[in-house]
C-alpha positions as CSV (number, residue, x, y, z in Angstrom):
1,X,12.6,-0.2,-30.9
2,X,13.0,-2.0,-27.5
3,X,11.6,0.7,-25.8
4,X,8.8,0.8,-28.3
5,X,8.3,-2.9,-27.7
6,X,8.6,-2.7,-23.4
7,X,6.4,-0.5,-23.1
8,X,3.9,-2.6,-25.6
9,X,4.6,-5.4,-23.2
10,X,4.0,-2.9,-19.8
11,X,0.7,-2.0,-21.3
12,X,-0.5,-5.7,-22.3
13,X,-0.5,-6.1,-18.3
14,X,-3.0,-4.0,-17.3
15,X,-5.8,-5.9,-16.0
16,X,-8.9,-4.6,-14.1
17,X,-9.2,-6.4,-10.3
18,X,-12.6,-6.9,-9.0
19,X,-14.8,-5.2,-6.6
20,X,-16.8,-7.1,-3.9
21,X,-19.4,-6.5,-1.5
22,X,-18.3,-7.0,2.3
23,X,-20.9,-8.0,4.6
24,X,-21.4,-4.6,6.3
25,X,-23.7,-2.3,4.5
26,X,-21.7,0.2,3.0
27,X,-19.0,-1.5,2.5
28,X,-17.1,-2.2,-1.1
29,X,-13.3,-4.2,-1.3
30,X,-11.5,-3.4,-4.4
31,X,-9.1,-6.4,-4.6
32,X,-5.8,-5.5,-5.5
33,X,-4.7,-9.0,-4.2
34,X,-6.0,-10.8,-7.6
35,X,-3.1,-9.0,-9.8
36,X,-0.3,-11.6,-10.8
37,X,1.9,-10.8,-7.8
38,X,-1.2,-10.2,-5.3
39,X,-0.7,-7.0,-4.3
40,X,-1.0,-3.3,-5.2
41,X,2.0,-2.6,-5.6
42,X,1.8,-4.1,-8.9
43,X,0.3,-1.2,-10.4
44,X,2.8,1.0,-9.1
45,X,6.5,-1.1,-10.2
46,X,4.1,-1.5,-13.6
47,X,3.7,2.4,-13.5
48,X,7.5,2.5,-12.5
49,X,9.1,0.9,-15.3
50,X,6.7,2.2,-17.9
51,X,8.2,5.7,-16.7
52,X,11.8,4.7,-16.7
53,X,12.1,2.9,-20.0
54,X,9.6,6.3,-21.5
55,X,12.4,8.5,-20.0
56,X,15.0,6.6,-21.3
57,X,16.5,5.8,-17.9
58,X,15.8,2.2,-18.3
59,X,17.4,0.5,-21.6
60,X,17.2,-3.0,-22.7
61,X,20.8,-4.1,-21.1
62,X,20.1,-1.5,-17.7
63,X,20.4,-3.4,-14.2
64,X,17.4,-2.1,-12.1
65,X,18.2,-1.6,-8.4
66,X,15.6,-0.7,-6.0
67,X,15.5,-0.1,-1.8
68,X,12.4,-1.9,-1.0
69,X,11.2,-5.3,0.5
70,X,7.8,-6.9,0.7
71,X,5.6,-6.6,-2.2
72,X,7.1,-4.4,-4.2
73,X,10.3,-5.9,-4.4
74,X,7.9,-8.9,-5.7
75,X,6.0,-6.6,-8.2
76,X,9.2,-5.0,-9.4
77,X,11.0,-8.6,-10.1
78,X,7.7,-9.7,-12.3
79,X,8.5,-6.8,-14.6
80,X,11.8,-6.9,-14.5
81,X,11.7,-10.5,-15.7
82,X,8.9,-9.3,-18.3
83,X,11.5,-6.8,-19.9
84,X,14.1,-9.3,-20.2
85,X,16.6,-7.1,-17.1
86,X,18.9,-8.0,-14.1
87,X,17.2,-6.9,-11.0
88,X,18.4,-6.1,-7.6
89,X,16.8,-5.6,-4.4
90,X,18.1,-4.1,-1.2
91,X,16.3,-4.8,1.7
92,X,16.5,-3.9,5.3
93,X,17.4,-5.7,7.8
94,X,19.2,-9.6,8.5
95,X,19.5,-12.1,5.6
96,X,16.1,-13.8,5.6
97,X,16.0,-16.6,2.9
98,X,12.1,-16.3,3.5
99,X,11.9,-13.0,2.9
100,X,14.3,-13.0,-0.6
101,X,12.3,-16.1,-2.1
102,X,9.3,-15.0,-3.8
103,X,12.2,-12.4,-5.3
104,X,14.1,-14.8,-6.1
105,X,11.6,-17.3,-7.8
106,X,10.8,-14.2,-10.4
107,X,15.0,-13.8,-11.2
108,X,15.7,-11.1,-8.8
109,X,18.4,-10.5,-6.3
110,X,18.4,-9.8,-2.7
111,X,20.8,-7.4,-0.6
112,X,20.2,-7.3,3.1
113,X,21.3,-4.1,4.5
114,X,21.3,-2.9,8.4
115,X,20.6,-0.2,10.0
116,X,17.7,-0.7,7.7
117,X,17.5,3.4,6.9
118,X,20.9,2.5,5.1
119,X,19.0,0.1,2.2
120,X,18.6,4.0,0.2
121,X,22.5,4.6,0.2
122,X,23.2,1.1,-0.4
123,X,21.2,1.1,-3.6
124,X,22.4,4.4,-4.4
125,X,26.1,2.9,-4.4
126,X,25.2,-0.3,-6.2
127,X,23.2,1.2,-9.3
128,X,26.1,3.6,-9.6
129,X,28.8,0.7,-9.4
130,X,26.3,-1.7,-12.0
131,X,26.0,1.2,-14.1
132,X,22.4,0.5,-13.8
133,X,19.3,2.3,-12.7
134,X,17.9,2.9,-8.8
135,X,14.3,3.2,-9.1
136,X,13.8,5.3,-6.2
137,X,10.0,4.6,-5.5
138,X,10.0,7.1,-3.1
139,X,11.5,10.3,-5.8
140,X,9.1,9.3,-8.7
141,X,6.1,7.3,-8.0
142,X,4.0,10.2,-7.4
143,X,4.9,10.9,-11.0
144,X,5.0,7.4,-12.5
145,X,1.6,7.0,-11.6
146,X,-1.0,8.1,-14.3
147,X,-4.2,9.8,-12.4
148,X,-5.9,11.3,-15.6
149,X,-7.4,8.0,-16.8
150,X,-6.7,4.5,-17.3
151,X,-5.8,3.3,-14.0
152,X,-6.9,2.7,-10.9
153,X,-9.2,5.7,-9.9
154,X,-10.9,5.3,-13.5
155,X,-11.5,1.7,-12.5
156,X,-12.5,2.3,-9.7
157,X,-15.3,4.4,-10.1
158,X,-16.4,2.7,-13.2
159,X,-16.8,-0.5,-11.3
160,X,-18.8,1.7,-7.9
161,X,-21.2,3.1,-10.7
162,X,-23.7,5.5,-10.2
163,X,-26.4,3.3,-8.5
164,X,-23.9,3.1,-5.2
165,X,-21.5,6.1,-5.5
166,X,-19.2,6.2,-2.9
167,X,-18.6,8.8,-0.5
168,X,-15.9,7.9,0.9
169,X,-12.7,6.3,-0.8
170,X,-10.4,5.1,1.9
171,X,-6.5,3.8,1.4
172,X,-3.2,3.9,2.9
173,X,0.0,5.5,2.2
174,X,3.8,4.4,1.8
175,X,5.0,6.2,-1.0
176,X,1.8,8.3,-1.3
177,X,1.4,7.7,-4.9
178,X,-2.0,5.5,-5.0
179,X,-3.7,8.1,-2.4
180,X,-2.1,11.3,-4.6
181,X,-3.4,9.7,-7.9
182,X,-7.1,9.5,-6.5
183,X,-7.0,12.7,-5.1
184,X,-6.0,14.4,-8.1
185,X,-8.7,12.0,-10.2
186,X,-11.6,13.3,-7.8
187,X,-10.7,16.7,-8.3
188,X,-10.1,16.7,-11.9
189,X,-13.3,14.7,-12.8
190,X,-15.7,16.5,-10.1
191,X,-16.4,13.3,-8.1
192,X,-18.0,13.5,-5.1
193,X,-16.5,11.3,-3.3
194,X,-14.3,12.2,-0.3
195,X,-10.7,10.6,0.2
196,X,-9.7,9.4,3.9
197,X,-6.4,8.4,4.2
198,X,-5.2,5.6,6.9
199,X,-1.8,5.4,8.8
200,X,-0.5,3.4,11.0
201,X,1.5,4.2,14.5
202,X,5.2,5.6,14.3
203,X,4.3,7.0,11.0
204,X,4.8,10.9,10.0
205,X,1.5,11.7,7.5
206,X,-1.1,11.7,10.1
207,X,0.8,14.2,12.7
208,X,2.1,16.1,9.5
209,X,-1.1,16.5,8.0
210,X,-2.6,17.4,11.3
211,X,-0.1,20.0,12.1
212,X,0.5,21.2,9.1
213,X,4.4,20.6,9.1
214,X,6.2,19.8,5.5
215,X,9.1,18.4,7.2
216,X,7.5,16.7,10.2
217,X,9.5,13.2,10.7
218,X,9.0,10.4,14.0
219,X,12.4,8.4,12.7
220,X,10.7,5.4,13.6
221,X,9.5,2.5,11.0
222,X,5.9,1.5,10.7
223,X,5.5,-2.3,11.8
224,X,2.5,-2.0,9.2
225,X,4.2,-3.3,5.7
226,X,3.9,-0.8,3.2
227,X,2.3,1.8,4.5
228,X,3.7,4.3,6.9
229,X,6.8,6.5,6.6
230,X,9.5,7.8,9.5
231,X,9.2,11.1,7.4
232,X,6.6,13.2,5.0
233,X,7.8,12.0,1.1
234,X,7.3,13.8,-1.5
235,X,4.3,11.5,-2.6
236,X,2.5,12.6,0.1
237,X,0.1,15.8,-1.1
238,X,-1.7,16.8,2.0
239,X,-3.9,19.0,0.2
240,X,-5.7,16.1,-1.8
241,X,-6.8,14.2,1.4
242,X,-10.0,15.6,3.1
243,X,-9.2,13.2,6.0
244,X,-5.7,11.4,7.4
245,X,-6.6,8.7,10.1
246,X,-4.0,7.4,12.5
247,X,-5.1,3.5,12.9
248,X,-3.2,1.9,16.1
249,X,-1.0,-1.3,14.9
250,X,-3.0,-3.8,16.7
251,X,-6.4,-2.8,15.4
252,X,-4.7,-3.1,11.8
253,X,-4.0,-6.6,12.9
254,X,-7.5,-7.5,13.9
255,X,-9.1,-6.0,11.0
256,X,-7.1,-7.8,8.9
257,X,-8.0,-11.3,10.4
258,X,-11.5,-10.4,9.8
259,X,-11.1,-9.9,6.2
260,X,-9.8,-13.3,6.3
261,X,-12.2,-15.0,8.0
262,X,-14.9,-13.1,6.1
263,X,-13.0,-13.4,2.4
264,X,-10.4,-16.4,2.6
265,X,-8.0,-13.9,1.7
266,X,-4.2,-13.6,3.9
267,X,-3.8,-9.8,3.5
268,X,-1.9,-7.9,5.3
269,X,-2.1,-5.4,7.9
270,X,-2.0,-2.4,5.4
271,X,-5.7,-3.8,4.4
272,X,-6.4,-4.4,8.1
273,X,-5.6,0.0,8.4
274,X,-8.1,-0.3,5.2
275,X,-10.6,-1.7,6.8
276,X,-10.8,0.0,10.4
277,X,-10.2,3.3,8.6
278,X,-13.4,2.5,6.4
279,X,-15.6,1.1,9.4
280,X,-15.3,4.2,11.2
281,X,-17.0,6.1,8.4
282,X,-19.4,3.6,8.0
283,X,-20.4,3.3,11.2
284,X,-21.1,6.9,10.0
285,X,-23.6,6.0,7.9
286,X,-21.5,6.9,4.7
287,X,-21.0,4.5,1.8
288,X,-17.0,3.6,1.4
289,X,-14.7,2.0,-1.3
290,X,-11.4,0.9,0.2
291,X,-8.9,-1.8,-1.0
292,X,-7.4,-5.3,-0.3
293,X,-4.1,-4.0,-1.0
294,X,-2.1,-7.7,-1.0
295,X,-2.4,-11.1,0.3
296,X,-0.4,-14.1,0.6
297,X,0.7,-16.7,2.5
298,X,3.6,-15.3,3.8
299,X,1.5,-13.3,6.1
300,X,-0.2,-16.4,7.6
301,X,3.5,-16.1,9.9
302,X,3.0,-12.7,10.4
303,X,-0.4,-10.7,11.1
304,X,-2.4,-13.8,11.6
305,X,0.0,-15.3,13.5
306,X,-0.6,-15.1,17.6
307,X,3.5,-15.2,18.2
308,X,4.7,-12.7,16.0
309,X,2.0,-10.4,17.3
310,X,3.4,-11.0,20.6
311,X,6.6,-10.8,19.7
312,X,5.9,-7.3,18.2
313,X,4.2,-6.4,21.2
314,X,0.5,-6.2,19.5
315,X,-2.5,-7.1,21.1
316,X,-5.5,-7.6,18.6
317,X,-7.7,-8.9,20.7
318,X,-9.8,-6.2,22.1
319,X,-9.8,-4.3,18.4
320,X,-11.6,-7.7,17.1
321,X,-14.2,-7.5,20.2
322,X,-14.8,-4.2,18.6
323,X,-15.4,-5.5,15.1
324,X,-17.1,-8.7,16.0
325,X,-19.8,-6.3,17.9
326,X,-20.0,-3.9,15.1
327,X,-21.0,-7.0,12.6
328,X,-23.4,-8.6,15.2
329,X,-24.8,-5.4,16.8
330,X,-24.3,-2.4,14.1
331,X,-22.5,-0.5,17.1
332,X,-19.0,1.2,16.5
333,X,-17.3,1.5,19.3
334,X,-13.9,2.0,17.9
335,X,-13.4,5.4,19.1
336,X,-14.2,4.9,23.3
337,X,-14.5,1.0,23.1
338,X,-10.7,0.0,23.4
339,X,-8.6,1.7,26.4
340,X,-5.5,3.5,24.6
341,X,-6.9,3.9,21.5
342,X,-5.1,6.9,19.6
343,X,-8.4,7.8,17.4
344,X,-9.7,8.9,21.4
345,X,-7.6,11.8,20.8
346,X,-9.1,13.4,17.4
């Protein structure tokens, strides 16, 4: 009967998040900021759980432990606290009271762990001690996810319609789960859109999609929160993606002040790698969906924050001459325009 009634509740949370025009023609956001935790990553702990408790890995008294930080330690303490269960996060790095709050304030628990690779082990060894259940984003959200119908690729091209349809649908990847689940919807429902997947510097997918290597890995993180991986995880389907695009740190940074400035919204630079991923193609002259993955005030001290770029050794600057040209003039200059620029190199 509880699992019966969890997943009842699980299901009552699904809620569609709008699509808006940006002021570029071609452009379309979907806003995965306006879900309850204001981020994507609320589909995916949502998608999670429902899998766990379905499975029976997750039980009415089980402690969920899970190795993450950001948003989907947030999103994975909101259902947590919907079900009624003790949740734990381990996160990399120093004790950061900042960083555990917004965890905190939904009844979750915070474990700092360093080196920061070490947050896996660590939640490995405290699910097993709790007698509880680690979540492992990275083992099952490719699976968790549902891609026939019902979530966010159904959504999403009801909402685009067949007055606009898109021909391009551009997103990141961390666990590769939101980029797998379209690319399997486009190809089981004969869409026509294509699917260009972003990725930020230090990260594995672009190099192992370009080269073709299943167990390419840099070892390096992504400074790019939640998107990005040291290695090629199993959610990552290369075949599903017609296009992988490495987007350099900074220029994630400057797009995602724009989409500030333009929306109101704090995102982060995941939507920034979004947005400069989707310019390119519409500088193209191709119509393209892409995503405000999250937002929040928290990342008013981080991406939009002049010091910390700094201190990260990130110069947006000459990425937002390139945007503020491309809104005033209509001319892309994103590949030649900025010195250094990775995308030169395609």
């Amino acid at each position: 009967m509880w699992a019966t009634e969890a997943i009842e509740r699980l299901d009552g949370e699904a809620a569609p998040t709008p699509l808006i025009d940006f002021p570029v023609p071609g452009l379309r956001l979907k806003d995965e900021s306006a879900h309850p935790t204001g981020t994507l990553k609320h589909r995916l702990a949502r998608a999670l759980f429902r899998y766990g408790v379905a499975c029976g890995r997750i039980r009415e008294d089980t402690v969920v432990v899970e190795a993450t930080g950001g948003g989907s330690a947030v999103a994975q303490a909101y259902f947590a606290r919907l079900l009624g269960l003790r949740f734990v996060a381990v996160m990399p790095g120093d004790p950061s009271p900042e960083r555990a709050a917004p965890v905190e304030e939904l009844g979750g628990e915070c474990r700092f762990v360093n080196p920061p690779l070490a947050i896996y082990d660590e939640a490995r060894r405290l699910a097993e001690k709790l007698g509880g259940h680690f979540m492992d984003q990275f083992a099952w959200a490719e699976r968790a996810i549902d891609w026939r119908s019902e979530g966010l690729a159904e959504e999403l091209f009801a909402q685009v319609g067949a007055g606009r349809p898109a021909d391009w649908v551009v997103v990141g990847a961390g666990t590769g789960a939101t980029a797998a689940a379209l690319g399997r919807h486009i190809r089981l429902h004969g869409r026509t859109a294509r699917l260009a997947v972003v990725d930020p510097e230090n990260s594995a997918y672009f190099p192992g999609w370009a080269y073709g290597v299943a167990d390419y890995g840099t070892g390096m993180p992504s400074r790019i929160e939640g998107i990005g991986r040291p290695r090629l995880e199993s959610g990552f389907v290369p075949s599903l993606y017609d296009l992988v695009v490495p987007v350099p740190d900074a220029a994630s940074v400057a797009a995602a002040r724009l989409v500030r400035s333009v929306t109101g919204l704090p995102v982060g630079g995941s939507t920034g790698a979004n947005l400069w991923g989707a310019l390119e193609l519409v500088s193209r002259g191709h119509e393209v969906v892409t995503l405000v993955a999250d937002a929040g005030p928290r990342y008013l001290r981080t991406v939009h924050d002049d010091g910390w770029a700094a201190g990260k050794g990130l110069a947006p600057r000459p990425y937002s001459a390139v945007l503020e040209r491309f809104l005033t003039d209509g001319v892309w200059t994103g590949r030649d325009g900025v010195p250094g620029d990775p995308a030169n190199d395609r």
